[in-house]
PyMOL Python script that loads the backbone (N, CA, C, O; Angstrom):
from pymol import cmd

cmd.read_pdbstr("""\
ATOM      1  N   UNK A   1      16.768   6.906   0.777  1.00  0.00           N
ATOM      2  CA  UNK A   1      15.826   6.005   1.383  1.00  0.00           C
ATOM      3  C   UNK A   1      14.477   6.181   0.690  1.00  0.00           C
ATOM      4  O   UNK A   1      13.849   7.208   0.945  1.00  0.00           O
ATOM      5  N   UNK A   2      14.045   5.428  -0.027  1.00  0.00           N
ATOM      6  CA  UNK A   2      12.867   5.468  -0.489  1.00  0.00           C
ATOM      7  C   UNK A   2      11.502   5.209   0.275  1.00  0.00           C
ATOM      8  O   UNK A   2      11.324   4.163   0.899  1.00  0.00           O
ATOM      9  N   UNK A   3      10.517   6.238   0.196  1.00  0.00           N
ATOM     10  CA  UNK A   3       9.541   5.528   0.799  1.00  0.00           C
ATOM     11  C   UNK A   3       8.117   5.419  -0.411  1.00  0.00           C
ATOM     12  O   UNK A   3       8.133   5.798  -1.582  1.00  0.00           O
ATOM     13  N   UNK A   4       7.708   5.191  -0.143  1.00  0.00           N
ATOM     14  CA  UNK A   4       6.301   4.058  -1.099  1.00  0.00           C
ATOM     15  C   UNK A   4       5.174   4.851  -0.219  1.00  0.00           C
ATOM     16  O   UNK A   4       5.530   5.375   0.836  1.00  0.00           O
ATOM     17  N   UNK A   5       3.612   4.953  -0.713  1.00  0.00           N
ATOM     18  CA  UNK A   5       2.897   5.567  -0.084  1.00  0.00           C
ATOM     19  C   UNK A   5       1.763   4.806  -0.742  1.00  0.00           C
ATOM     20  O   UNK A   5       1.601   5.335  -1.841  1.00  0.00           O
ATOM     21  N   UNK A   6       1.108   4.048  -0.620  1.00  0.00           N
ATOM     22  CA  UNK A   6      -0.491   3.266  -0.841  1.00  0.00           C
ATOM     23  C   UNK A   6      -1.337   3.444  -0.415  1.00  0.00           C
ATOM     24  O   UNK A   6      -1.692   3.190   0.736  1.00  0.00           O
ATOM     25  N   UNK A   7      -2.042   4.074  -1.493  1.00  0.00           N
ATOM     26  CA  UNK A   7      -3.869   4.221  -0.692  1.00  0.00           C
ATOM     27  C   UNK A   7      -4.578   3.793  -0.809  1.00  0.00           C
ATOM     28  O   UNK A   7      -4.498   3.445  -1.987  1.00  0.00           O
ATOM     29  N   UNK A   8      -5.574   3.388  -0.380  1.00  0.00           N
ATOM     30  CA  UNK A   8      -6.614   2.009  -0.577  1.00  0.00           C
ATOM     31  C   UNK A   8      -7.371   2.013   0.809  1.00  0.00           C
ATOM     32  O   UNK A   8      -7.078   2.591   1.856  1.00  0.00           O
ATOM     33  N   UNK A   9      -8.377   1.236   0.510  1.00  0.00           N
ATOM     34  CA  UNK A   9      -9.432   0.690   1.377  1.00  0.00           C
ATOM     35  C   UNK A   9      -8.882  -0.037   2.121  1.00  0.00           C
ATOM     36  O   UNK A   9      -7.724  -0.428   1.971  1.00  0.00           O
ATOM     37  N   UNK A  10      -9.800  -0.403   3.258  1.00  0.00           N
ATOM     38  CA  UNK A  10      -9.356  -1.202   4.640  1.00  0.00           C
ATOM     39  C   UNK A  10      -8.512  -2.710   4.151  1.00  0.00           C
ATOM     40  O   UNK A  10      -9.251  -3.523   3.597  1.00  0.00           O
ATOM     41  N   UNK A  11      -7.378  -3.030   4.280  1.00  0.00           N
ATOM     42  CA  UNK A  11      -7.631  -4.830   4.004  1.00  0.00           C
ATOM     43  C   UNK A  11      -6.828  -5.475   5.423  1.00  0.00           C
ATOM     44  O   UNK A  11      -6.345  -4.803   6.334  1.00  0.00           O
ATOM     45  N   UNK A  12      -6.839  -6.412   5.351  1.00  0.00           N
ATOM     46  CA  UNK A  12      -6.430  -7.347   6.135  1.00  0.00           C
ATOM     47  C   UNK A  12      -5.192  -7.398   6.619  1.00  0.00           C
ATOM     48  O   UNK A  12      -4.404  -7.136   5.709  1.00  0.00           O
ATOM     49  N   UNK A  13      -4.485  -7.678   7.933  1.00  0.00           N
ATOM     50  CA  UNK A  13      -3.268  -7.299   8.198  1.00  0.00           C
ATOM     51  C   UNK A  13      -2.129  -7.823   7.464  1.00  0.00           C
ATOM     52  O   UNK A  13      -1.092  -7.240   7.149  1.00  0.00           O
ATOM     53  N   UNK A  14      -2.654  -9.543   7.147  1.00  0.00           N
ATOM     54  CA  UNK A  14      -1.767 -10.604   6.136  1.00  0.00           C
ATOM     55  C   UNK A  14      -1.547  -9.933   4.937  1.00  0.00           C
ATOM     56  O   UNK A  14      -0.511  -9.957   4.273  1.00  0.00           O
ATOM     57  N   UNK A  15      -2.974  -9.099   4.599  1.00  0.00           N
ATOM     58  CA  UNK A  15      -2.673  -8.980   3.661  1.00  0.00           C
ATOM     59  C   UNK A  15      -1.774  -7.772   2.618  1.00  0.00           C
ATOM     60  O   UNK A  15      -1.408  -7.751   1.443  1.00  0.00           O
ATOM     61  N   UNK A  16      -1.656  -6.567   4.138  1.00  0.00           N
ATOM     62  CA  UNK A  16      -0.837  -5.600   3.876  1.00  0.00           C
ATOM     63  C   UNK A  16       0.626  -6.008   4.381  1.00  0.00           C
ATOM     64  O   UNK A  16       1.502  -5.162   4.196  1.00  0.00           O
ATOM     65  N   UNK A  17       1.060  -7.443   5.119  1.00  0.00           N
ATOM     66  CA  UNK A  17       2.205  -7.679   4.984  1.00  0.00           C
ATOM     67  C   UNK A  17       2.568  -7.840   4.071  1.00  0.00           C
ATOM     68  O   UNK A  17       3.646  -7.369   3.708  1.00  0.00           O
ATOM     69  N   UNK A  18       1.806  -8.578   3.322  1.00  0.00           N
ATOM     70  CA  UNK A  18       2.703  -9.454   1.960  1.00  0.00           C
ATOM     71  C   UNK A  18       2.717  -8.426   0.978  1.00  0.00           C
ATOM     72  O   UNK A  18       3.028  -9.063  -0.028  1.00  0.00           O
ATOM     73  N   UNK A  19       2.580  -7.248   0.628  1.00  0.00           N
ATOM     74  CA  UNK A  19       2.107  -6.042   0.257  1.00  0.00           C
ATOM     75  C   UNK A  19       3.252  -5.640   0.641  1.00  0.00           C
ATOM     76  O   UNK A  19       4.098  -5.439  -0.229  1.00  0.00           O
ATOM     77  N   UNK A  20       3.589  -5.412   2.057  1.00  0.00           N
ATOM     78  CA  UNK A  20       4.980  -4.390   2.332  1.00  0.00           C
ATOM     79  C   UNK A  20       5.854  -5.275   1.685  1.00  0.00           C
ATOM     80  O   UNK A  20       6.502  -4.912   0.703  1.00  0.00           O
ATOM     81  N   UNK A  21       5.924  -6.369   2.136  1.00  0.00           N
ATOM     82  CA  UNK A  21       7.196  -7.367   2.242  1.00  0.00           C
ATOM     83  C   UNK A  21       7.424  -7.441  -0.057  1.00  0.00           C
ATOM     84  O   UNK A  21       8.473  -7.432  -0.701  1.00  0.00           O
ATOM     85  N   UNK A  22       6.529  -7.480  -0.371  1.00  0.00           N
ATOM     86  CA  UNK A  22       6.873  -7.720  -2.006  1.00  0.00           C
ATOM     87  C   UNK A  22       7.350  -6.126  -2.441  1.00  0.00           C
ATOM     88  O   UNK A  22       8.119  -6.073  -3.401  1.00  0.00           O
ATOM     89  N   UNK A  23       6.959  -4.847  -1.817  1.00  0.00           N
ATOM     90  CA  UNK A  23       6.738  -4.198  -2.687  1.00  0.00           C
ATOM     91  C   UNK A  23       8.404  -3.406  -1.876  1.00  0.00           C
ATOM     92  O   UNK A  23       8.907  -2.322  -2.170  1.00  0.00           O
ATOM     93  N   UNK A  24       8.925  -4.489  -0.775  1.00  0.00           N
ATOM     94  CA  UNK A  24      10.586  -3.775  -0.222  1.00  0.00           C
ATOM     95  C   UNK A  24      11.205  -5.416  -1.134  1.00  0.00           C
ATOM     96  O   UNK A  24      12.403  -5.599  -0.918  1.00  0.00           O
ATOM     97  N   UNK A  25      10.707  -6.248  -1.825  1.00  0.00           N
ATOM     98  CA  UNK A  25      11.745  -6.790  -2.353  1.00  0.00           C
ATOM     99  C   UNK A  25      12.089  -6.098  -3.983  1.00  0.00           C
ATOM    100  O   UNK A  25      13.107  -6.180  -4.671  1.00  0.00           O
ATOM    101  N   UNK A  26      11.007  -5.528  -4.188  1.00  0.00           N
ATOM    102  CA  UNK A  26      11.612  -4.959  -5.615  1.00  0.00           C
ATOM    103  C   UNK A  26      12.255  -3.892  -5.413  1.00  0.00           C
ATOM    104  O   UNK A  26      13.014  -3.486  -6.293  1.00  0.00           O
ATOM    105  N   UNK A  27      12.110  -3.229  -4.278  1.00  0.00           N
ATOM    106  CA  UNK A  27      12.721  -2.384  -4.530  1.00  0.00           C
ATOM    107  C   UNK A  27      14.252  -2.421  -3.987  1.00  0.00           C
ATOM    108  O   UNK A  27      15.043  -1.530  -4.295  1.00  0.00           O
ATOM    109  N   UNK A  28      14.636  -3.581  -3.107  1.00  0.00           N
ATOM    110  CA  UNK A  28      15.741  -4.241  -2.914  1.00  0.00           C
ATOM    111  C   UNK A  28      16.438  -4.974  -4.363  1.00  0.00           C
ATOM    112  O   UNK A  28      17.569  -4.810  -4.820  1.00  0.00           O
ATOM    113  N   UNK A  29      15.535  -5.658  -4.776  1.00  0.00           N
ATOM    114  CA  UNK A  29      15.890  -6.066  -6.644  1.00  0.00           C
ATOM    115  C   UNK A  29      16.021  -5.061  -7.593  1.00  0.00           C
ATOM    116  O   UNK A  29      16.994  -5.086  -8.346  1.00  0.00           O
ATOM    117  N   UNK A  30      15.368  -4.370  -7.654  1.00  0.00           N
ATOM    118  CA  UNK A  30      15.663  -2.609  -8.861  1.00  0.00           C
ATOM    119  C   UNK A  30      16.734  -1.823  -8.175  1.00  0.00           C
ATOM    120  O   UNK A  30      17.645  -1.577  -8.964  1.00  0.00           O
ATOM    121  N   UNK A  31      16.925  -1.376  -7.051  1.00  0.00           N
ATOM    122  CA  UNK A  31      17.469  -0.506  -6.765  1.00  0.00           C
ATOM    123  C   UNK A  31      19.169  -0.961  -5.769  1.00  0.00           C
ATOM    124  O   UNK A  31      19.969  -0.178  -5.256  1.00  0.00           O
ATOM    125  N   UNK A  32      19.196  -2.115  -5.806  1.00  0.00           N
ATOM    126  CA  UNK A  32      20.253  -2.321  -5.292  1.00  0.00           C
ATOM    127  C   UNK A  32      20.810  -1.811  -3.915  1.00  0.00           C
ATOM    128  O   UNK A  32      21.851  -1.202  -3.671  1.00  0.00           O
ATOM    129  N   UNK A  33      19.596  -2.334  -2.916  1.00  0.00           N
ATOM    130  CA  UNK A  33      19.737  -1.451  -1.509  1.00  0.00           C
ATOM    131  C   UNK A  33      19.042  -2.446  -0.272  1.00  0.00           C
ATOM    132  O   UNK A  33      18.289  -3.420  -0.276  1.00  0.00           O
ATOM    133  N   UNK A  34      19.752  -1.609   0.806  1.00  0.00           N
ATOM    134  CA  UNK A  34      19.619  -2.980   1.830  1.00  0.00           C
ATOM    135  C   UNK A  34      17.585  -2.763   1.881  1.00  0.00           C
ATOM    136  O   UNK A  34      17.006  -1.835   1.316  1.00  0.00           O
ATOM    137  N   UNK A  35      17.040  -3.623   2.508  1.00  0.00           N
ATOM    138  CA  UNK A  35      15.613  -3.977   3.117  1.00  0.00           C
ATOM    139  C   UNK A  35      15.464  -2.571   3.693  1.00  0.00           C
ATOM    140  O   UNK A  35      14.797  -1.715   3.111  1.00  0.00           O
ATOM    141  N   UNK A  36      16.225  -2.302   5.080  1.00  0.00           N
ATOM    142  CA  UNK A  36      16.259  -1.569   5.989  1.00  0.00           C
ATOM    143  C   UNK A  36      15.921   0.087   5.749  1.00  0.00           C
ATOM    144  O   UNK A  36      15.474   0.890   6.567  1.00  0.00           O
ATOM    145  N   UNK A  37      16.272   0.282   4.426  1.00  0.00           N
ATOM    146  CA  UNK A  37      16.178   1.718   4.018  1.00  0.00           C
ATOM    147  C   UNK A  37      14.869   1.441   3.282  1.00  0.00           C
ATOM    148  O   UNK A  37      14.420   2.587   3.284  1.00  0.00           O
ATOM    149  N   UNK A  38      14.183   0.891   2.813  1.00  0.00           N
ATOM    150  CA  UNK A  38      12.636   0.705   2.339  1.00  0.00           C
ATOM    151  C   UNK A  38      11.679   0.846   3.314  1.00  0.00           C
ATOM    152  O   UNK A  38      11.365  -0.073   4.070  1.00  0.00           O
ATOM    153  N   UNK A  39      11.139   2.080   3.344  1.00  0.00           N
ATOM    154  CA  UNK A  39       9.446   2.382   3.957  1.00  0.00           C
ATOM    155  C   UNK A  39       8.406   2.916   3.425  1.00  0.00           C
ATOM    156  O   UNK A  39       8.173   3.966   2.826  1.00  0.00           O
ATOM    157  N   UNK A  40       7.486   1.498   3.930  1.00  0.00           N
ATOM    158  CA  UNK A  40       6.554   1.705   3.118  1.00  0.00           C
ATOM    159  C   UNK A  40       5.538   2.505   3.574  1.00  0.00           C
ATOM    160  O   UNK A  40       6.012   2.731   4.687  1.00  0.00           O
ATOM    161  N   UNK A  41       4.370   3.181   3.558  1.00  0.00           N
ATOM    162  CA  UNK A  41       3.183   3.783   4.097  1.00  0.00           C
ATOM    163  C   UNK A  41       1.984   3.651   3.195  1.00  0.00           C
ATOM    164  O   UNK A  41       1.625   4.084   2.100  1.00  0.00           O
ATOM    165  N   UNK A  42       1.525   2.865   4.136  1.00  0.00           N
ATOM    166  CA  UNK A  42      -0.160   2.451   3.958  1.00  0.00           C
ATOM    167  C   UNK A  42      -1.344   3.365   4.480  1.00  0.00           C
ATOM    168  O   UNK A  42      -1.360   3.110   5.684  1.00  0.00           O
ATOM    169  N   UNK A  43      -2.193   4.152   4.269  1.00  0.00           N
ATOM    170  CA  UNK A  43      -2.997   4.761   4.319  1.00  0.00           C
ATOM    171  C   UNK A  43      -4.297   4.143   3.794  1.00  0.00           C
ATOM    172  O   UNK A  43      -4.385   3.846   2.603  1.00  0.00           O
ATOM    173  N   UNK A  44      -5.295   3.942   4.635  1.00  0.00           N
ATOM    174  CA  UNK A  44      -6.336   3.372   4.656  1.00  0.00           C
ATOM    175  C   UNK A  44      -7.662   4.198   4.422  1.00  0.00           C
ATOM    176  O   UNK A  44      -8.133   4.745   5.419  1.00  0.00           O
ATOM    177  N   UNK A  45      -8.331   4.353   3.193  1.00  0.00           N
ATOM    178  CA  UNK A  45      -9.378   5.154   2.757  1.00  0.00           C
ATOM    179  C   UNK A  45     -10.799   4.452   3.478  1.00  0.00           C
ATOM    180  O   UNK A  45     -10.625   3.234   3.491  1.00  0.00           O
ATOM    181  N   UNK A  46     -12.003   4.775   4.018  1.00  0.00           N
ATOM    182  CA  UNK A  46     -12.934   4.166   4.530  1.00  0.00           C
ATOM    183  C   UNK A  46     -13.953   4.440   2.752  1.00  0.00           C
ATOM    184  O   UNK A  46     -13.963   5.290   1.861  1.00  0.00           O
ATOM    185  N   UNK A  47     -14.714   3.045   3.074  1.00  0.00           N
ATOM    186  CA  UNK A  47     -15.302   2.997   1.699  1.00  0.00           C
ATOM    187  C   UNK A  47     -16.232   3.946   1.577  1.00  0.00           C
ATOM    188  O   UNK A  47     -16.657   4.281   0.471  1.00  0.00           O
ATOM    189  N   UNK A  48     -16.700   4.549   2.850  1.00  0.00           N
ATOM    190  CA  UNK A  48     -17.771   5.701   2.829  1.00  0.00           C
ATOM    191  C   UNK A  48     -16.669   7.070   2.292  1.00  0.00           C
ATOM    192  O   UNK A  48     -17.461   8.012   2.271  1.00  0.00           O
ATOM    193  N   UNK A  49     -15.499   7.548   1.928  1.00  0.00           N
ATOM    194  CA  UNK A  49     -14.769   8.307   1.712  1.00  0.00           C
ATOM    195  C   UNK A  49     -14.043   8.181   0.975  1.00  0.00           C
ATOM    196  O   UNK A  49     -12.931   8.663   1.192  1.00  0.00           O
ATOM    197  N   UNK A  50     -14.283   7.500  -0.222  1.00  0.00           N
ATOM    198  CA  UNK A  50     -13.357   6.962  -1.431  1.00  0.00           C
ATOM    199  C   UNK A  50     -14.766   6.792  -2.573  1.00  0.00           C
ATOM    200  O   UNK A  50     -15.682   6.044  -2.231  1.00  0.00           O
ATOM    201  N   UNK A  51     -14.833   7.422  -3.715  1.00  0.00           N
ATOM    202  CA  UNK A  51     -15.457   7.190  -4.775  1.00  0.00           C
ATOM    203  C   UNK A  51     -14.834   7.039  -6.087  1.00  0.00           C
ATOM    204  O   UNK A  51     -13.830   7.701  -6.352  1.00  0.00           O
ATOM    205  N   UNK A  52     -15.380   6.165  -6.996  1.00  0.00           N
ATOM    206  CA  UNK A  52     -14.629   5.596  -8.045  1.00  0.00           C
ATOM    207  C   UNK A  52     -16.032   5.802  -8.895  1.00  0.00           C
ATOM    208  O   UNK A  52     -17.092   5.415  -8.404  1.00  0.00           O
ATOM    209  N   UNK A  53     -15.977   6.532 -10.406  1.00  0.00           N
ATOM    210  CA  UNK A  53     -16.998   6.078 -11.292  1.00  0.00           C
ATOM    211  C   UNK A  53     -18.186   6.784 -10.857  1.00  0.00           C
ATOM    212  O   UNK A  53     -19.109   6.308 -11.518  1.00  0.00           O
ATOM    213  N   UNK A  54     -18.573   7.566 -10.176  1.00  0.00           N
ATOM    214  CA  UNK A  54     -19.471   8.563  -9.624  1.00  0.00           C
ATOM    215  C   UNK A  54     -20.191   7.866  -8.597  1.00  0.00           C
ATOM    216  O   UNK A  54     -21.409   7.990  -8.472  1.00  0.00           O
ATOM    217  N   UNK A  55     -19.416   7.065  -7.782  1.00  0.00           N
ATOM    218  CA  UNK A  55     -20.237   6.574  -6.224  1.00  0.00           C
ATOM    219  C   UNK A  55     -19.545   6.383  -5.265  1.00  0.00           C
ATOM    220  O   UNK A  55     -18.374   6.263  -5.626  1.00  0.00           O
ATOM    221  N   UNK A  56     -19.673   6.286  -4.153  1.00  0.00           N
ATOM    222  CA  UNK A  56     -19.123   5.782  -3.013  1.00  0.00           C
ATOM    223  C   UNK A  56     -18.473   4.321  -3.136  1.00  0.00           C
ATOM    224  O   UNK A  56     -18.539   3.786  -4.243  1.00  0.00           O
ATOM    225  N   UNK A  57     -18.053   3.857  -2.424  1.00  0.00           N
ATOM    226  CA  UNK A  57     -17.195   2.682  -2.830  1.00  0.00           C
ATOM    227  C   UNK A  57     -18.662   2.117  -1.499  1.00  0.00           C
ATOM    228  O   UNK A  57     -19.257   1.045  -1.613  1.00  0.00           O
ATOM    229  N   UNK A  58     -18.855   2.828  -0.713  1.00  0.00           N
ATOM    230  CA  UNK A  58     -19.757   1.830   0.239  1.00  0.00           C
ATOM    231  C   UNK A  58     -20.473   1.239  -0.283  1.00  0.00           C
ATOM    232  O   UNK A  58     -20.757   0.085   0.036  1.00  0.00           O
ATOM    233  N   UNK A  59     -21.145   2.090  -1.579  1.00  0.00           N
ATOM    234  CA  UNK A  59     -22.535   1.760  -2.535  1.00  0.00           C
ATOM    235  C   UNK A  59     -22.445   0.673  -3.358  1.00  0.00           C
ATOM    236  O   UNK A  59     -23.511   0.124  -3.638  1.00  0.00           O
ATOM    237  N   UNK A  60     -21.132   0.095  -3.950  1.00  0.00           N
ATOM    238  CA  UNK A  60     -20.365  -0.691  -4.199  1.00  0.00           C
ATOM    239  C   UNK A  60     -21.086  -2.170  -4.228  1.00  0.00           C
ATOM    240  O   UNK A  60     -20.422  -3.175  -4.482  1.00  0.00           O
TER     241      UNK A  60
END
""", "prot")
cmd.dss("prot")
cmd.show_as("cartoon", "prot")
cmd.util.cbc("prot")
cmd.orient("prot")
């Protein structure tokens, strides 16, 4: 059973569906396996706690 683990900043609920939903069809297309055994985990970084390039992402 594979699971997937994404970290990233806050987004939108639509927009972490279409996110789960594409990222259990490839792996239904590569791996030759039902939907059901694909989980994904989303972990949500706050922009005050995520820096890229020597800043805060809040500063951004």
């Amino acid at each position: 059973m594979p699971i997937v683990t994404v970290q990233q900043g806050p987004r939108d609920v639509e927009l972490k569906r279409r996110l789960v939903e594409g990222i259990t069809s490839a792996f239904v297309e590569a791996y030759r396996i039902p939907a059901e055994t694909v989980q994904v985990w989303i972990h949500e970084v706050p922009a005050d706690s995520w820096g890229a390039a020597g800043r805060l992402q809040s500063d951004a």
